[in-house]
C-alpha positions in Angstrom: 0.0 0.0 0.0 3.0 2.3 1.0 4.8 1.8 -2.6 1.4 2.4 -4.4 0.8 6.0 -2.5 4.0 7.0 -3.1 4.1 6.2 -7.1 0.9 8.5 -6.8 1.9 11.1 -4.8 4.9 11.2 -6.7 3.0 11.5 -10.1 0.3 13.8 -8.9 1.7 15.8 -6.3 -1.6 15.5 -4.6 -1.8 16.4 -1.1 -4.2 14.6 0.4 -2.2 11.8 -0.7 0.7 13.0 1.2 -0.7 13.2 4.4 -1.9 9.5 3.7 1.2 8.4 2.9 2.6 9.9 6.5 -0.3 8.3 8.1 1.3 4.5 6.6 4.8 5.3 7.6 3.3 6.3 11.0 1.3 3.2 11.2 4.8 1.2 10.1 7.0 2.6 12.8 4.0 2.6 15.2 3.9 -1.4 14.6 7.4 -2.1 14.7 8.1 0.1 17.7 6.8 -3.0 20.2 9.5 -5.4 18.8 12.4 -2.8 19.4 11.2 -1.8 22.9 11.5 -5.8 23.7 14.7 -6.2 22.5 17.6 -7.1 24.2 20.1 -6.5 22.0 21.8 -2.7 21.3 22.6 -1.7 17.9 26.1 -0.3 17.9 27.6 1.1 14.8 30.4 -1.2 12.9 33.6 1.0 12.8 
């Protein structure tokens, strides 16, 4: 659904299709955002 709102947005420019396209990636993070709380593990950047 994400990739099909932002081939439209990107074509149209429409705004109303912005803001739905903010509402999925806000939906995304919002259901990934349980998983990373729970985890035990730290990211730490590879140097």
């Amino acid at each position: 659904m994400y990739e099909f709102t932002w081939k439209v947005f990107k074509e149209t420019g429409n705004v109303d299709t912005y803001l739905l396209l903010k509402e999925l990636e806000k939906e995304e993070h919002m259901s990934i955002l349980p998983y990373m709380e729970n985890s035990d593990e730290i990211d730490y950047p590879v140097t």
